[in-house]
C-alpha positions in Angstrom: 73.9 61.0 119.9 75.8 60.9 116.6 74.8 59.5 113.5 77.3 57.4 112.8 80.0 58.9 110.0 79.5 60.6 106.7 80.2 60.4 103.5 82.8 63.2 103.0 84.4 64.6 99.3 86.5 66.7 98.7 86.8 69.3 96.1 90.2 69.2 94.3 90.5 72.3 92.5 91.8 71.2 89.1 90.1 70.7 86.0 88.6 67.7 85.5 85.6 64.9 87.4 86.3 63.6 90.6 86.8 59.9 90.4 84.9 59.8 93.6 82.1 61.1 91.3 83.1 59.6 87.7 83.6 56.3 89.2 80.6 56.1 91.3 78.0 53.4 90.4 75.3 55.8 90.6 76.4 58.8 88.6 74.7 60.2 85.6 75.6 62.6 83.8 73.4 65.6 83.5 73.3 69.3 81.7 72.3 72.7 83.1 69.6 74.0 81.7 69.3 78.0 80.9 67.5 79.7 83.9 67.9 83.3 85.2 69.1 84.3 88.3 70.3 87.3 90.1 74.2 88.2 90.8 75.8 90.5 92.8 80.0 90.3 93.5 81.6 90.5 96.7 83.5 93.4 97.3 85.3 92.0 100.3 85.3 88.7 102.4 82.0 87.4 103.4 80.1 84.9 104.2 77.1 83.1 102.3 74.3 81.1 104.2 73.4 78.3 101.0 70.7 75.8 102.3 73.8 73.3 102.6 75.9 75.9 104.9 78.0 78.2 105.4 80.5 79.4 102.2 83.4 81.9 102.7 83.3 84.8 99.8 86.7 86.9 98.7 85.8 89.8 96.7 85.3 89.0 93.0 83.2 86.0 93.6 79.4 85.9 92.3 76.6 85.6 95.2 73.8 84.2 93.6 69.9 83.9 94.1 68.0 81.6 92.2 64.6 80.9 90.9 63.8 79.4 94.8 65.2 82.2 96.6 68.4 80.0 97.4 71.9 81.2 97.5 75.3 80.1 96.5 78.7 81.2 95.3 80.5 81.0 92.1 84.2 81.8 92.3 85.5 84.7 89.9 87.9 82.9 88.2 84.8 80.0 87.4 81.6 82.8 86.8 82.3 83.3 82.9 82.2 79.7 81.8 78.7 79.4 83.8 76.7 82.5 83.6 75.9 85.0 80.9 74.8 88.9 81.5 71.4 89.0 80.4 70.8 92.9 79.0 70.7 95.9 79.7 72.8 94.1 82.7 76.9 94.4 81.7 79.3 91.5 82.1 80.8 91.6 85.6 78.3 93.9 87.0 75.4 92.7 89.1 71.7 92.1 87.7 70.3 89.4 85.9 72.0 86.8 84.3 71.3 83.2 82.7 73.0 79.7 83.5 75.0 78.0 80.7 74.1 74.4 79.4 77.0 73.0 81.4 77.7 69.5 81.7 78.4 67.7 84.9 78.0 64.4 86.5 76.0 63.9 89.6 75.1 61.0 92.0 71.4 60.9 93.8 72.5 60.3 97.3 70.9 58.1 99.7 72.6 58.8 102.8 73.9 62.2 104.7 76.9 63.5 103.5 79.8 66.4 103.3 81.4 68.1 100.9 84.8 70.3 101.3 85.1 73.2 98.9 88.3 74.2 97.6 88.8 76.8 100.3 89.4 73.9 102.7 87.2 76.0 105.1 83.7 75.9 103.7 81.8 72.6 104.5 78.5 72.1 103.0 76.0 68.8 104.2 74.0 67.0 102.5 70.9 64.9 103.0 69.8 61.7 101.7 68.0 62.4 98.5 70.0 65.3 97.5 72.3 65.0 94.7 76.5 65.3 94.8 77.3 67.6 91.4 80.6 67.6 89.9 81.2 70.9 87.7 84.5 69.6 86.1 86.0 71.9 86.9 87.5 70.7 90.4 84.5 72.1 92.3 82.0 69.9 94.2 78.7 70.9 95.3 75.5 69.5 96.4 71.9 70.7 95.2 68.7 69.3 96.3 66.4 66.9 94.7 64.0 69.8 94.1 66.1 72.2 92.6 68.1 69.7 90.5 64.4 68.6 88.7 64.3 72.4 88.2 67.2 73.4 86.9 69.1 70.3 85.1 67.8 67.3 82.7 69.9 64.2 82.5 72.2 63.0 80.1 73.0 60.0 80.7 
């Protein structure tokens, strides 16, 4: 039996917040705050299993592991404006590495819903509760309620 439809946004890929975001009535806006995670690159296609879904990899892109044991991806060409090598670990090689106090907007989400990454193949779902992030950077992604508290403080 189907659930009916979900919401579904898509990631555009060029600088700037979605209006589907921005103009929300919901949205706050929100900064990361600086937490340490671990990074390894891909070195060739691959897959990475997030708690959202599936996310297709090309080599370059940061696989990440944070302070729950969750998993996500951070595109090459979008890694230096977010993370910073934490020493003795060197820029661009893997090891430890702390979050930049970003600013995105987000909206707490009451009902199930989709995102589409800029790949156009990788899907992630969300749940009611979790929260829709916009980076600003024409990536989308969604983050639950428990690792948002952890790892952001609002804005406004």
């Amino acid at each position: 039996m189907s659930s009916g439809p979900k919401l579904v946004f898509h990631s555009s890929a060029r600088p700037g917040y979605s209006s589907a975001v921005s103009a929300h009535p919901r949205h706050v806006g929100a900064r990361k705050l600086r937490r340490e995670v671990q990074v390894r690159f891909a070195d060739r296609p691959c897959t990475v299993q997030t708690q959202e879904g599936v996310v297709l990899a090309r080599p370059g892109d940061a696989i990440i592991t944070g302070i729950a044991g969750e998993n996500w991806r951070v595109s090459r060409s979008h890694f230096a404006e977010k993370y910073e090598a934490v020493p003795p670990t060197v820029d661009g090689q893997p090891g430890q590495y702390r979050s930049l106090p970003i600013s995105i907007l987000a909206v707490p989400m009451t009902e199930a819903f989709e995102v589409v990454l800029a790949d156009e193949a990788s899907r992630l779902t969300g749940r009611p509760g979790d929260w829709l992030v916009d980076y600003g950077d024409g990536s989308l992604g969604i983050v639950s309620q428990p690792i948002f508290a952890t790892t952001y403080e609002l804005t406004g």
